[in-house]
C-alpha positions in Angstrom: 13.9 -20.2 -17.9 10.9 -21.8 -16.0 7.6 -22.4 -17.8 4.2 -21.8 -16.3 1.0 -22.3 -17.1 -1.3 -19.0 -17.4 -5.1 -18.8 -18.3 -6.4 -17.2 -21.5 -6.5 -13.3 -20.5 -10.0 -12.7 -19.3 -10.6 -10.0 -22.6 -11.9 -13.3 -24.6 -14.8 -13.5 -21.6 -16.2 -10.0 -22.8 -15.1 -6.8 -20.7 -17.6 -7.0 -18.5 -16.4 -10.1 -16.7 -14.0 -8.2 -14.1 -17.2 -6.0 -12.9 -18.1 -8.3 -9.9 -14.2 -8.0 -9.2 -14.4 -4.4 -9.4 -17.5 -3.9 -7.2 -16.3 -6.2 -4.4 -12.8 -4.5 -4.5 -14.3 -0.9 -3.4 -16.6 -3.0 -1.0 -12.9 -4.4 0.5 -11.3 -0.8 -0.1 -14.4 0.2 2.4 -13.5 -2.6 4.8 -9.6 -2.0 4.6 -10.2 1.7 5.8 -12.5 0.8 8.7 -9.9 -1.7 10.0 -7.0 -0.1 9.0 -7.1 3.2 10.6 -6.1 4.8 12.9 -3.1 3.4 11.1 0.7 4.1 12.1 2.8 1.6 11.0 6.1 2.6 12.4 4.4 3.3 15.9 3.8 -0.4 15.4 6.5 -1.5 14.6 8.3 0.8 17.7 5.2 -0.4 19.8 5.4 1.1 23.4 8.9 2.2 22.4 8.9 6.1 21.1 11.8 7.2 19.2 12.0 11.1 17.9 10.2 11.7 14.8 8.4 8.1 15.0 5.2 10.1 14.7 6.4 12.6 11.9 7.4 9.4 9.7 3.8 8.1 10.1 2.0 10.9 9.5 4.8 11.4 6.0 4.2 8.0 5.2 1.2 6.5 6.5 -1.5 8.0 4.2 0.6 7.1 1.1 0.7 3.4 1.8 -2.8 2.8 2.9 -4.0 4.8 -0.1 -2.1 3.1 -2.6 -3.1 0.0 -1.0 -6.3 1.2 -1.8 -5.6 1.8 -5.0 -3.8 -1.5 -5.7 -6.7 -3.3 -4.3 -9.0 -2.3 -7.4 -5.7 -2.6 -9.7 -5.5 -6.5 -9.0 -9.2 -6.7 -9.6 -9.2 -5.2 -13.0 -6.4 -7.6 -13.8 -7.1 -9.8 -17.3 -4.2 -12.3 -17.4 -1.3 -13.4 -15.0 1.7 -11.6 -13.9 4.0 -12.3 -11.8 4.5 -11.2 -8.3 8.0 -10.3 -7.6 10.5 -7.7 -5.5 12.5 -5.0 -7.5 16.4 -5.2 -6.5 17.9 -3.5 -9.4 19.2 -5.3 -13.0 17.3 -7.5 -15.1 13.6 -8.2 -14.7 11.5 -11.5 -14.7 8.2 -11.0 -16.8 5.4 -13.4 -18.1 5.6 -13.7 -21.8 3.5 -16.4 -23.5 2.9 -18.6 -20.5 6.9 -18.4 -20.1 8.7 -16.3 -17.2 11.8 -14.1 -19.3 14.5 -12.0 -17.9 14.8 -8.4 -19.3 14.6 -4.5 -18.1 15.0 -4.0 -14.3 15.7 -6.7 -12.0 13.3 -8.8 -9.6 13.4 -11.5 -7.2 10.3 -13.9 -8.5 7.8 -14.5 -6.1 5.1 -16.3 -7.8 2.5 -15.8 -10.7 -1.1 -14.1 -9.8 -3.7 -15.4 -11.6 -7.0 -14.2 -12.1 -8.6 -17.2 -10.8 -6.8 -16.4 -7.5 -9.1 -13.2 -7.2 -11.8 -14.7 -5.4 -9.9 -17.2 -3.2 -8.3 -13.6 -2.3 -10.7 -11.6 -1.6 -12.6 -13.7 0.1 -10.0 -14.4 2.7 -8.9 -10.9 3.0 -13.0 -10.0 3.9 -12.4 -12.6 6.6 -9.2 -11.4 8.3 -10.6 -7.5 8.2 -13.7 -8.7 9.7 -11.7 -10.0 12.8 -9.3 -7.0 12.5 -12.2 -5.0 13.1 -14.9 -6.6 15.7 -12.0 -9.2 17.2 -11.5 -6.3 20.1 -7.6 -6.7 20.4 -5.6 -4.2 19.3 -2.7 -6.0 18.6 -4.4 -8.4 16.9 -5.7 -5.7 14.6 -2.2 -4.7 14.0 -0.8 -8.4 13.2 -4.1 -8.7 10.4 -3.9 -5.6 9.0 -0.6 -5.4 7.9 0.4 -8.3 6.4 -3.1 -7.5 3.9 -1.6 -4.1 3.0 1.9 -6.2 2.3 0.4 -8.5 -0.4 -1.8 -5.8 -2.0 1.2 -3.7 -2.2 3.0 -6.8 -3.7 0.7 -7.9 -6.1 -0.5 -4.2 -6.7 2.8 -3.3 -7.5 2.7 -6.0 -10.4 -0.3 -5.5 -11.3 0.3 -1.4 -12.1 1.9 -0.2 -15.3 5.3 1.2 -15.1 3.9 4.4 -16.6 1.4 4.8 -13.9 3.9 4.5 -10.9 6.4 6.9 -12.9 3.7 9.2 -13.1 2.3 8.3 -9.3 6.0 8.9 -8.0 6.3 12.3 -9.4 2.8 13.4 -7.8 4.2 11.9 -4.8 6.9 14.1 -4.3 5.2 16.7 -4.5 3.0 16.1 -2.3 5.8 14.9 0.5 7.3 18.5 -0.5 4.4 20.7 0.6 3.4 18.1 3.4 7.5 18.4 4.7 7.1 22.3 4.1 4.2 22.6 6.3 5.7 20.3 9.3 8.6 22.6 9.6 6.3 25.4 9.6 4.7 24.4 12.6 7.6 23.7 14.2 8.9 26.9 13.4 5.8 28.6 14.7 5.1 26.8 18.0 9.4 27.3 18.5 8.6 31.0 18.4 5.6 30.8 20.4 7.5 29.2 23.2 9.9 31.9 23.0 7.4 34.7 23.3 5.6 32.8 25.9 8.9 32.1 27.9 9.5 36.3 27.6 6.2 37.0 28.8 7.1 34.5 31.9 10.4 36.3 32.4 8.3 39.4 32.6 6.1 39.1 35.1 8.8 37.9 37.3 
């Protein structure tokens, strides 16, 4: 068991101490979107290599993980104490109890411990990589800044989010990769049948 040493949880400050954190997250949710998008991050990662259904997978994917970066990004603002920043693989979990890091629940590989003094420091930084994302002129580059923000939002998001709220995220989720699935094969479907009328037509005139 490792102790740490964690701040007083920001509730003793009053409530409205994490308003400045709140209003400069949705100034950063603004500047995530402008950099961020057009965003595919499997095309990325393929780059100028295209492998079948590269461009389904983003359009599936892609929305989700930008807006729950989104998301997470006013999630870690609105944070009052510490918790720890950690990877889910399954078994018993590390949390922060009384300034001590304790195993129990679902397991994690322990990262390290966001505090709420780290906000700024954060945020700050973030601002600075976006701004070069967006006006550096490199695509590339855009690519290599943007998505290693959207990895530590997800990370300390993910943290940051009460179980109950990703349980209840997850479920919305699937629905909505149900109906969005549903409607991909319908256009499939469609433009398969319109290539077979059109090839009938062809086969016609000749």
């Amino acid at each position: 068991m490792v102790t740490v040493n964690t701040e007083k949880p920001e509730a003793a400050f009053g409530s409205s101490s994490i308003l400045p954190r709140r209003i400069s997250s949705l100034a950063l949710v603004v500047l995530l979107y402008t950099a961020a998008v057009p965003f595919s991050p499997l095309s990325w990662l393929t780059g100028p290599v295209v492998f079948t259904g590269t461009y389904f997978l983003d359009r599936v994917l892609a929305g989700i993980i930008l807006f729950c970066a989104f998301y997470f990004q006013w999630a870690i603002a609105s944070l009052r104490a510490a918790v720890v920043v950690s990877i889910p693989t399954g078994g018993s979990a590390t949390q922060l109890r009384n300034g001590r890091m304790e195993r129990g629940g679902d397991s994690n590989v322990p990262l390290w411990v966001w505090r709420t003094s780290d906000y700024w420091h954060f945020a700050l930084a973030e601002a600075a990589v976006l701004l070069i994302a967006e006006f550096g002129g490199s695509e590339t580059m855009r690519r290599l800044l943007v998505a290693p923000v959207i990895l530590v939002l997800w990370l300390v998001g993910w943290a940051a989010t009460p179980a109950s709220l990703k349980k209840w995220a997850w479920d919305h989720i699937k629905v909505y990769l149900f109906f969005l699935v549903l409607d991909e094969l319908r256009n499939v479907g469609l433009g398969a049948m319109q290539g077979m009328a059109g090839g009938q037509r062809r086969r016609r005139q000749w």
